[in-house]
Backbone as JSON Lines, residues from 0, in Angstrom:
{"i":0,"aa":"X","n":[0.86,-1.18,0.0],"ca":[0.0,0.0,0.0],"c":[0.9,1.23,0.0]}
{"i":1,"aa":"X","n":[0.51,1.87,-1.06],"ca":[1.42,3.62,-0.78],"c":[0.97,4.23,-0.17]}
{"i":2,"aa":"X","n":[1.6,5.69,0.17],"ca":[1.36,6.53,1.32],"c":[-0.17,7.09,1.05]}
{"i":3,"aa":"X","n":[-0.62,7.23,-0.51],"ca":[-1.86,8.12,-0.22],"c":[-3.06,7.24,-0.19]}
{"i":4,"aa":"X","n":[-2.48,5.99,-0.34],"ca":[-3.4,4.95,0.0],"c":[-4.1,4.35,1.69]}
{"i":5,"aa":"X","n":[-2.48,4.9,2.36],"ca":[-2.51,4.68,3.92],"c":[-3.08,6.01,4.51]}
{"i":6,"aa":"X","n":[-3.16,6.77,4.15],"ca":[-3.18,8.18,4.18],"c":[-4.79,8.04,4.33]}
{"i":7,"aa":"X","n":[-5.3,7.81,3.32],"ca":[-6.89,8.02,2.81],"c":[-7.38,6.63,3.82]}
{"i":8,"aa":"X","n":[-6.83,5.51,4.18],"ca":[-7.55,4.57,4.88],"c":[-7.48,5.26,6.73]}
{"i":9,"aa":"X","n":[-6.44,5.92,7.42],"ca":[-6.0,6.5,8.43],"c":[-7.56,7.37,8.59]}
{"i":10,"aa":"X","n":[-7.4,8.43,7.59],"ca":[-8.44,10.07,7.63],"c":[-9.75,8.72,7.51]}
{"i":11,"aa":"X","n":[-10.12,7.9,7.16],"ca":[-11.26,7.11,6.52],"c":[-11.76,6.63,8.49]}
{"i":12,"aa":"X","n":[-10.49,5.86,8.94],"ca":[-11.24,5.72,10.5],"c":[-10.84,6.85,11.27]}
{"i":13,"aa":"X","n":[-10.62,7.75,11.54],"ca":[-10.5,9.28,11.33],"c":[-11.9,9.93,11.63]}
{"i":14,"aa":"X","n":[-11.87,10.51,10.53],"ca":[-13.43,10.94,10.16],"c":[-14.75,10.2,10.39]}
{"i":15,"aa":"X","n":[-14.57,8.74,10.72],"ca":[-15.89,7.94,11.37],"c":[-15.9,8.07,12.66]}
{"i":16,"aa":"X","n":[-14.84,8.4,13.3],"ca":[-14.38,8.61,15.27],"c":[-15.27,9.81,15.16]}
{"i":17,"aa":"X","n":[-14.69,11.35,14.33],"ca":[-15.46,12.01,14.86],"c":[-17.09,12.19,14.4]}
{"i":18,"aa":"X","n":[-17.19,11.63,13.3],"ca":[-19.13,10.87,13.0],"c":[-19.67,10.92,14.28]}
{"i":19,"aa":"X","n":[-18.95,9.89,15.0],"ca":[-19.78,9.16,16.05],"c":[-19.53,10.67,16.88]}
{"i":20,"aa":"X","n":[-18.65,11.06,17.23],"ca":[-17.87,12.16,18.23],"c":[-19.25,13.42,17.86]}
{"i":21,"aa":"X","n":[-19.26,13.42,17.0],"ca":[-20.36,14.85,16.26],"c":[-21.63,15.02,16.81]}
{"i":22,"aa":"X","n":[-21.81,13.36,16.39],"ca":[-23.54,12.94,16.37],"c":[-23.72,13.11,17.9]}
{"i":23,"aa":"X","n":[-23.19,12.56,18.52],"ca":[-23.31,12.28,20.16],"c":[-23.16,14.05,21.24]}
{"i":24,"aa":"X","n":[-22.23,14.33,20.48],"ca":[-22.26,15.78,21.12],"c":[-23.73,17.04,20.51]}
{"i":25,"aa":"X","n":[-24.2,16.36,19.21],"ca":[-25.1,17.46,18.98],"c":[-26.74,16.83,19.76]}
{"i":26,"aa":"X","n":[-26.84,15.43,19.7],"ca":[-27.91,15.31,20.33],"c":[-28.03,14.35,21.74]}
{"i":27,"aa":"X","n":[-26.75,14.41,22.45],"ca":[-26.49,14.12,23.9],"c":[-25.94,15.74,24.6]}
{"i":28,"aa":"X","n":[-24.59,15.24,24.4],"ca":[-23.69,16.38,25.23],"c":[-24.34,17.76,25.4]}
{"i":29,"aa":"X","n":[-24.34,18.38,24.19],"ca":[-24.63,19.94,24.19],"c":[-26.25,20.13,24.82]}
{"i":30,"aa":"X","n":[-26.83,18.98,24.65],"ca":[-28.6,19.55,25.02],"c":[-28.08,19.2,26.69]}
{"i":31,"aa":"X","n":[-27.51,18.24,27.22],"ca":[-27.35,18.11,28.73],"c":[-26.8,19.63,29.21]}
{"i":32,"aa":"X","n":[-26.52,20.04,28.83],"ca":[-25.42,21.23,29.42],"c":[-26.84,22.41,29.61]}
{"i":33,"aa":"X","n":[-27.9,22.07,29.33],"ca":[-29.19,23.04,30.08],"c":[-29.83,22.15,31.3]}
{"i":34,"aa":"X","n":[-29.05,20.84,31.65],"ca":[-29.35,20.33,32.55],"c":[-28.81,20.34,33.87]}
{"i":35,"aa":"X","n":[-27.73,21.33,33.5],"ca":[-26.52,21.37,35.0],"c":[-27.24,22.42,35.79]}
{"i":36,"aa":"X","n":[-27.2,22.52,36.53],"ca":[-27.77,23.73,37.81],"c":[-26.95,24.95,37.48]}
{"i":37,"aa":"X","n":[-27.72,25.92,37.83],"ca":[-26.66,27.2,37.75],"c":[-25.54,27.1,38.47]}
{"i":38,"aa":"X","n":[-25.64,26.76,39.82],"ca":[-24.65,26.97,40.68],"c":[-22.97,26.27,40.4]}
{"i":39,"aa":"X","n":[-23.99,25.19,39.68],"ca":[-22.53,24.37,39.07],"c":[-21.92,24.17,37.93]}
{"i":40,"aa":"X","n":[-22.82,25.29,36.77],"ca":[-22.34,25.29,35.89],"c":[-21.02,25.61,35.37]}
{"i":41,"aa":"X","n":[-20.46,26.6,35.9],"ca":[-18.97,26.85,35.53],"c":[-18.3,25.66,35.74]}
{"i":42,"aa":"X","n":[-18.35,25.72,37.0],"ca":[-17.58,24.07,37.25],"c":[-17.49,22.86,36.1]}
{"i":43,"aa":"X","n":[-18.71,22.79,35.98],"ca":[-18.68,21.72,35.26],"c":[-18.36,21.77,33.59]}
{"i":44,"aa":"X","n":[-18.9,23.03,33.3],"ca":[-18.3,23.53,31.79],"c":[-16.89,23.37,32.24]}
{"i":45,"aa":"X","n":[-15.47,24.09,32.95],"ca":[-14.53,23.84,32.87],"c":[-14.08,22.15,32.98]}
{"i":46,"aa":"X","n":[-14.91,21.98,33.65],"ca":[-14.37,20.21,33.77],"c":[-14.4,19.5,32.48]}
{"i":47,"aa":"X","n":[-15.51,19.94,31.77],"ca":[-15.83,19.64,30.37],"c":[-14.43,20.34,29.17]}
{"i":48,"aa":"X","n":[-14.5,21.45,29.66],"ca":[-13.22,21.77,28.2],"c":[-11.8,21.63,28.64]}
{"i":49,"aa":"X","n":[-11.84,20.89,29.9],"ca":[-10.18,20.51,30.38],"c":[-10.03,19.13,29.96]}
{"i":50,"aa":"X","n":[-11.23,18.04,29.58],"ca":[-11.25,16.85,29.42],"c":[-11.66,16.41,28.36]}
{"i":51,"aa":"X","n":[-12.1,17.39,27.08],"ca":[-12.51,17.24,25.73],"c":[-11.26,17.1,24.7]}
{"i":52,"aa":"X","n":[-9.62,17.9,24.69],"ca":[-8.79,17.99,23.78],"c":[-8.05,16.78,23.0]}
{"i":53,"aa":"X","n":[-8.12,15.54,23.73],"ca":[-7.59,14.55,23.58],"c":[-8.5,13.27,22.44]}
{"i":54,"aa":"X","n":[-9.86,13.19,23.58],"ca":[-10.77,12.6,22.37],"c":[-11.23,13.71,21.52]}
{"i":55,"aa":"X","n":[-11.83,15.04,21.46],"ca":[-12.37,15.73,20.81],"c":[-11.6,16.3,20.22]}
{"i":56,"aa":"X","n":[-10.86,17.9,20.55],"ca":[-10.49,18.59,19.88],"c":[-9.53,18.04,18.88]}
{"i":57,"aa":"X","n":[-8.33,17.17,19.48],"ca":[-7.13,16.81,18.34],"c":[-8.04,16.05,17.15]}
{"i":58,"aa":"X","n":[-8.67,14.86,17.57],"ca":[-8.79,14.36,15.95],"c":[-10.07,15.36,15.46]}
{"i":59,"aa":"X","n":[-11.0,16.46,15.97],"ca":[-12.18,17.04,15.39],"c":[-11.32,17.52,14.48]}
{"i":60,"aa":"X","n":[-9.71,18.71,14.86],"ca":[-9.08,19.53,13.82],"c":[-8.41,18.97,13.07]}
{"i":61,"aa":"X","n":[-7.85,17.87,13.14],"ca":[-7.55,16.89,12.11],"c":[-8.08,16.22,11.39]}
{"i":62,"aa":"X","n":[-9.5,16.43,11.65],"ca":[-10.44,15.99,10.2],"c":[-10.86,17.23,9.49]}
{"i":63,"aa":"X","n":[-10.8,19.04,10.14],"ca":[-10.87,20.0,9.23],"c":[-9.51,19.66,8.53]}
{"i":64,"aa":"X","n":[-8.31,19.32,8.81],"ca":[-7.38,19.95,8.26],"c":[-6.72,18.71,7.18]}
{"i":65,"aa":"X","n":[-6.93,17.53,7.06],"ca":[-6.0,16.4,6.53],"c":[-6.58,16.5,5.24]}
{"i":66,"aa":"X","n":[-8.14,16.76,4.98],"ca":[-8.19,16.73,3.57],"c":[-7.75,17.86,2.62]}
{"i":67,"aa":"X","n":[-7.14,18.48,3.16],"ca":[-6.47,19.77,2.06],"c":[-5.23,18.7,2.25]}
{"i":68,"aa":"X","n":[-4.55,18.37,3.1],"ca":[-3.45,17.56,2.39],"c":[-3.85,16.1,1.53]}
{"i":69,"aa":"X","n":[-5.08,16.1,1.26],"ca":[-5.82,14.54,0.88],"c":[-5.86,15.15,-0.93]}
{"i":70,"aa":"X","n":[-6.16,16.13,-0.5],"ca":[-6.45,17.1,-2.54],"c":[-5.5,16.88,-2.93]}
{"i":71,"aa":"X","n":[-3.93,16.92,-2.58],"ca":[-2.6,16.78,-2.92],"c":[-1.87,15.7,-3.14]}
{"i":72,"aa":"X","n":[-2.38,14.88,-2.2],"ca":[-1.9,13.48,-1.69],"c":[-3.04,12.44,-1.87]}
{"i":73,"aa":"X","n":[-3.61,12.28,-2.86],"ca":[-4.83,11.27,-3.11],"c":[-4.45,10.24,-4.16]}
{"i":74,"aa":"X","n":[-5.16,9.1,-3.59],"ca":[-5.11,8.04,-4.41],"c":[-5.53,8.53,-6.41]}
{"i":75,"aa":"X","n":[-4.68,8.13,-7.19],"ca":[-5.01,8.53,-8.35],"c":[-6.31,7.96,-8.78]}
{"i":76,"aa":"X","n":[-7.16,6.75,-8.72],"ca":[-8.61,6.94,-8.67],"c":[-9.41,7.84,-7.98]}
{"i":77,"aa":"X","n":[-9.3,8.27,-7.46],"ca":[-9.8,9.53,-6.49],"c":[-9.55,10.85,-7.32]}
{"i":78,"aa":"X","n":[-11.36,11.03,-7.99],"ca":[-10.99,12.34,-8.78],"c":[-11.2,14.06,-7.71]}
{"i":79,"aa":"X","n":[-10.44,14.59,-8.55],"ca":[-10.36,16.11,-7.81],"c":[-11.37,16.38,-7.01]}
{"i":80,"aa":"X","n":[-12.27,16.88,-7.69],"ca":[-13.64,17.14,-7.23],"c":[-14.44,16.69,-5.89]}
{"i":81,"aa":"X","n":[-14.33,15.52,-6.03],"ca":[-14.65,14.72,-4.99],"c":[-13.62,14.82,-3.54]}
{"i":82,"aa":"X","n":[-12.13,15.0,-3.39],"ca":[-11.1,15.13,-2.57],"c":[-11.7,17.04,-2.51]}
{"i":83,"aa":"X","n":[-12.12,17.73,-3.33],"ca":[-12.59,19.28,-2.85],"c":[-13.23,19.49,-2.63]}
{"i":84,"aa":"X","n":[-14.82,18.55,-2.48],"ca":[-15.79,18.13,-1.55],"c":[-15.54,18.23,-0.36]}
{"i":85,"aa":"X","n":[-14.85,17.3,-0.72],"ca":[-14.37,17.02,1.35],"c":[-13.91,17.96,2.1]}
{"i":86,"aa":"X","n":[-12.71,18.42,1.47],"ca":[-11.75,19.88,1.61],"c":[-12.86,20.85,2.31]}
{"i":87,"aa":"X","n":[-14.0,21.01,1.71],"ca":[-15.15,22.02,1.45],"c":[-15.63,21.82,2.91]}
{"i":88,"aa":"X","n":[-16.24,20.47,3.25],"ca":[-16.99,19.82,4.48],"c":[-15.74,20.11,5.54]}
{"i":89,"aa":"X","n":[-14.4,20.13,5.33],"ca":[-13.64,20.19,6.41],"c":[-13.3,21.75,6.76]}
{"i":90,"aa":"X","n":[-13.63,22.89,5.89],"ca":[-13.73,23.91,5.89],"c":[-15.05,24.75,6.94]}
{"i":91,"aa":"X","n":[-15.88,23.91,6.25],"ca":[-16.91,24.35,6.89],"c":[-16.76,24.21,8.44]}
{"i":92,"aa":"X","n":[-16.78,23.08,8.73],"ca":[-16.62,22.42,10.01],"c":[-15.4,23.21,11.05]}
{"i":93,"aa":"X","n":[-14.4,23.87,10.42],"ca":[-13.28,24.62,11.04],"c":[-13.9,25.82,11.12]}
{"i":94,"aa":"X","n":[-14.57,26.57,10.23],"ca":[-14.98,27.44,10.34],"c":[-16.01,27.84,11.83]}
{"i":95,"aa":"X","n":[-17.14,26.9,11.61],"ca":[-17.67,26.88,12.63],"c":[-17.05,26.51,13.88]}
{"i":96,"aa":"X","n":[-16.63,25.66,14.07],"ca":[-15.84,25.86,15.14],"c":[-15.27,27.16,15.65]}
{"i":97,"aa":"X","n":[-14.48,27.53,15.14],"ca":[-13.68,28.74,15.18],"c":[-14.92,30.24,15.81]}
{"i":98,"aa":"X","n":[-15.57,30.43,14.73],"ca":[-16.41,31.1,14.48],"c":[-17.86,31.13,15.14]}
{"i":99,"aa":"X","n":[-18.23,29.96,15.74],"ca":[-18.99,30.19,16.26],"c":[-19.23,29.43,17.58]}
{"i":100,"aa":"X","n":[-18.39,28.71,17.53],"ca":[-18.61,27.5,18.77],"c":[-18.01,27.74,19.94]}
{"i":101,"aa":"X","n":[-16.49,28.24,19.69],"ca":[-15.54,28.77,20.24],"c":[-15.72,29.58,21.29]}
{"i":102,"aa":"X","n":[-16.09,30.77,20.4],"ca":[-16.72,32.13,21.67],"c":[-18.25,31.61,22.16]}
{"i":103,"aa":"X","n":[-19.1,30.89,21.67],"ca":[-20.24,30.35,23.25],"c":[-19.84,29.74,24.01]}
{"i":104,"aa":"X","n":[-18.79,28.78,24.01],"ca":[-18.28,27.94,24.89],"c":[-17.43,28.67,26.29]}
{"i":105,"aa":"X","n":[-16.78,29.73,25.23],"ca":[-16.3,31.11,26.15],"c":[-17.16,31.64,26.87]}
{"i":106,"aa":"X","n":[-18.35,31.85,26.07],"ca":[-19.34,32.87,27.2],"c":[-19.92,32.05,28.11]}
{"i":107,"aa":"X","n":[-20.18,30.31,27.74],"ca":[-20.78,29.94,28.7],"c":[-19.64,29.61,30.09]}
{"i":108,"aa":"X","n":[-18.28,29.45,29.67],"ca":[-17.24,29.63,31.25],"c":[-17.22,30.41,31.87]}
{"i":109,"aa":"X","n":[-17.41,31.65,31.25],"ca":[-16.95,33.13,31.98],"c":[-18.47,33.37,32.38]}
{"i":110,"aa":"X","n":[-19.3,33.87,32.01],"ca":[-20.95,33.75,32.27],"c":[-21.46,32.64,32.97]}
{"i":111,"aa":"X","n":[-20.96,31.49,33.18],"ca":[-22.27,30.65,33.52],"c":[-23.21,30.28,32.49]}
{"i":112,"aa":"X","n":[-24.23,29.62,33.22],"ca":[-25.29,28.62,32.42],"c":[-26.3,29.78,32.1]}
{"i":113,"aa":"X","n":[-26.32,29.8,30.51],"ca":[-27.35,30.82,29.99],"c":[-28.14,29.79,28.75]}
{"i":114,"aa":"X","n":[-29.19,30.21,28.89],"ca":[-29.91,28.83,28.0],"c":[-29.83,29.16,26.76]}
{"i":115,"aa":"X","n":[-30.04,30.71,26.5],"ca":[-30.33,31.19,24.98],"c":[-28.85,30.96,24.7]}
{"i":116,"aa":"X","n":[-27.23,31.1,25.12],"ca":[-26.18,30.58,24.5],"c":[-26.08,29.16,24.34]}
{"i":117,"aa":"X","n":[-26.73,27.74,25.4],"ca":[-26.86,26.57,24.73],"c":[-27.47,26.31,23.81]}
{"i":118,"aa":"X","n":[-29.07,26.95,23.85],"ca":[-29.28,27.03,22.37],"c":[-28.56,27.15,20.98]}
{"i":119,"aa":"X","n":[-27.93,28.61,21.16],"ca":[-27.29,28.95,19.87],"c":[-25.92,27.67,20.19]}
{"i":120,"aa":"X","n":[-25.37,27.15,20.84],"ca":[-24.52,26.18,20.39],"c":[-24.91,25.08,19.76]}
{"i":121,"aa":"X","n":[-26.13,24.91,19.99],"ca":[-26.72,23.67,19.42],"c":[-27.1,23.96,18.0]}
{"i":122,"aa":"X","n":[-27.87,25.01,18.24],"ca":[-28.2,25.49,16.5],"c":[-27.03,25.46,15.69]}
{"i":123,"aa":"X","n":[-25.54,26.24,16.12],"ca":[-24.85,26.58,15.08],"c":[-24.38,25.67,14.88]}
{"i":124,"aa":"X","n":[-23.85,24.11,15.98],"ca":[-23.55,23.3,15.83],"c":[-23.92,22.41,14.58]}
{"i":125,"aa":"X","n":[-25.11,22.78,14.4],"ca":[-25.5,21.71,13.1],"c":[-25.45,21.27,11.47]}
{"i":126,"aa":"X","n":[-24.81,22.86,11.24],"ca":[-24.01,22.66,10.31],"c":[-22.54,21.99,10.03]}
{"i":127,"aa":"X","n":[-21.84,22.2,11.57],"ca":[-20.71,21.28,11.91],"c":[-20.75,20.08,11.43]}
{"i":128,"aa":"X","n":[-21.95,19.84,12.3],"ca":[-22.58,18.06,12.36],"c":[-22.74,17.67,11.53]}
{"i":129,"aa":"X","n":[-23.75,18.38,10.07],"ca":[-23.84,17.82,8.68],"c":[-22.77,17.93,7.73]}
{"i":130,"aa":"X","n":[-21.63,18.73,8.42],"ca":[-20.4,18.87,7.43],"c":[-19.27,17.55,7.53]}
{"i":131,"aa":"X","n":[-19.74,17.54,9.04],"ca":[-18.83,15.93,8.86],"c":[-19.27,14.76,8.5]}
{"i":132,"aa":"X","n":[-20.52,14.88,9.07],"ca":[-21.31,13.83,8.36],"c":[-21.45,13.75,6.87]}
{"i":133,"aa":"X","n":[-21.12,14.75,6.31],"ca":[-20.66,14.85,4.02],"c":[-19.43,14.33,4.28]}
{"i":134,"aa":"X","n":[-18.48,15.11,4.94],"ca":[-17.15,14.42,4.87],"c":[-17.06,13.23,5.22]}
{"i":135,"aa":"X","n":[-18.01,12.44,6.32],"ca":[-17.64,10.8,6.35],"c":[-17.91,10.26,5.2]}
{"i":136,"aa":"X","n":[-19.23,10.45,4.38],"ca":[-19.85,10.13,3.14],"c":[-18.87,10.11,1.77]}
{"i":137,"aa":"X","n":[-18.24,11.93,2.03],"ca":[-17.85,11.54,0.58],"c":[-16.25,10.94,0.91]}
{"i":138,"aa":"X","n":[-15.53,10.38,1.7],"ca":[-14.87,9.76,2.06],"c":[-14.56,8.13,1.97]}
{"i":139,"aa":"X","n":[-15.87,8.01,1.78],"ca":[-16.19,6.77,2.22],"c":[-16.53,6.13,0.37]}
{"i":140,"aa":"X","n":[-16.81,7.13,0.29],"ca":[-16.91,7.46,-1.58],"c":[-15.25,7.37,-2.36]}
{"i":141,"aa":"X","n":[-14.55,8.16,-1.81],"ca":[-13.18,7.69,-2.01],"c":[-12.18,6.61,-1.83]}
{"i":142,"aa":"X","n":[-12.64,6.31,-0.47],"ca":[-12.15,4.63,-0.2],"c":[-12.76,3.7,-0.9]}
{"i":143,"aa":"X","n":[-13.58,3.85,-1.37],"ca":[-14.34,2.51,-2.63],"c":[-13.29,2.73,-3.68]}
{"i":144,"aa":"X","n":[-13.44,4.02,-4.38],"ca":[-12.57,4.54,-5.71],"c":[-11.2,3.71,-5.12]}
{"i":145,"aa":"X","n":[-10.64,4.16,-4.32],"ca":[-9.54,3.9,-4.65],"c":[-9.04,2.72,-3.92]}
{"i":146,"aa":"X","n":[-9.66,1.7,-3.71],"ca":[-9.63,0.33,-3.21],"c":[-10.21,-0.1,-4.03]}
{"i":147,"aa":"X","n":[-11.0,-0.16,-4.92],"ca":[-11.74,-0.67,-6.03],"c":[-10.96,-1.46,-6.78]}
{"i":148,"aa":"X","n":[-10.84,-2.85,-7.5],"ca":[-10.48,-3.0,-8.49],"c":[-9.94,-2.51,-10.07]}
{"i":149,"aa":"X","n":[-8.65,-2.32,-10.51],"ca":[-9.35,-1.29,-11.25],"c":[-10.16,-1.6,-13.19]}
């Protein structure tokens, strides 16, 4: 197997970790977090973003970021288009993060438990959610191509 072959099978169980990682945080994790008491909310939000970087954050930004090196580094059955799909879904997904997830998560440490900011995490979250969920898809679209017979 060559590198963009190992490459594309790696990002392939990759991008299904954070599937599951996505799905579970948009309709478990984030709706519980209107379930903590005021009094203990800080607390427990910090307990939450001191213990998320390891399973969450490292591989979440490593599935925005590997398919721009996947456009470059792709199996030659694996047409363009399809590797700038993904690129696209991993864009999105950084974006939001960055952009919108980032600073509620901020306001809800420094602020406390405010419902209308869990809300909006959940809402903005869901474009996240359907961006990785394209990127597991069209991924999964690429590992056929280029495991395929030819």
């Amino acid at each position: 197997m060559d590198f963009s072959h190992g490459l594309l099978l790696f990002y392939t169980v990759l991008i299904c970790y954070n599937l599951g990682i996505i799905w579970l945080a948009q309709l478990v994790v984030y709706p519980l977090f209107a379930k903590v008491g005021p009094a203990e909310y800080v607390t427990y939000h910090k307990f939450y973003s001191s213990h998320i970087p390891l399973p969450v954050i490292i591989p979440g930004f490593s599935c925005f970021l590997v398919p721009i090196v996947i456009m470059f580094l792709r199996p030659e059955s694996v047409p363009l288009g399809l590797a700038l799909a993904n690129a696209a879904c991993g864009m999105l997904g950084l974006w939001v993060t960055v952009a919108l997830e980032i600073p509620r998560h901020a306001r809800l440490e420094r602020g406390g438990k405010q419902l209308e900011v869990i809300q909006e995490l959940i809402r903005y979250n869901w474009p996240r959610t359907l961006g990785i969920t394209g990127s597991a898809f069209l991924t999964l679209m690429m590992l056929t191509l280029a495991f395929s017979p030819a």
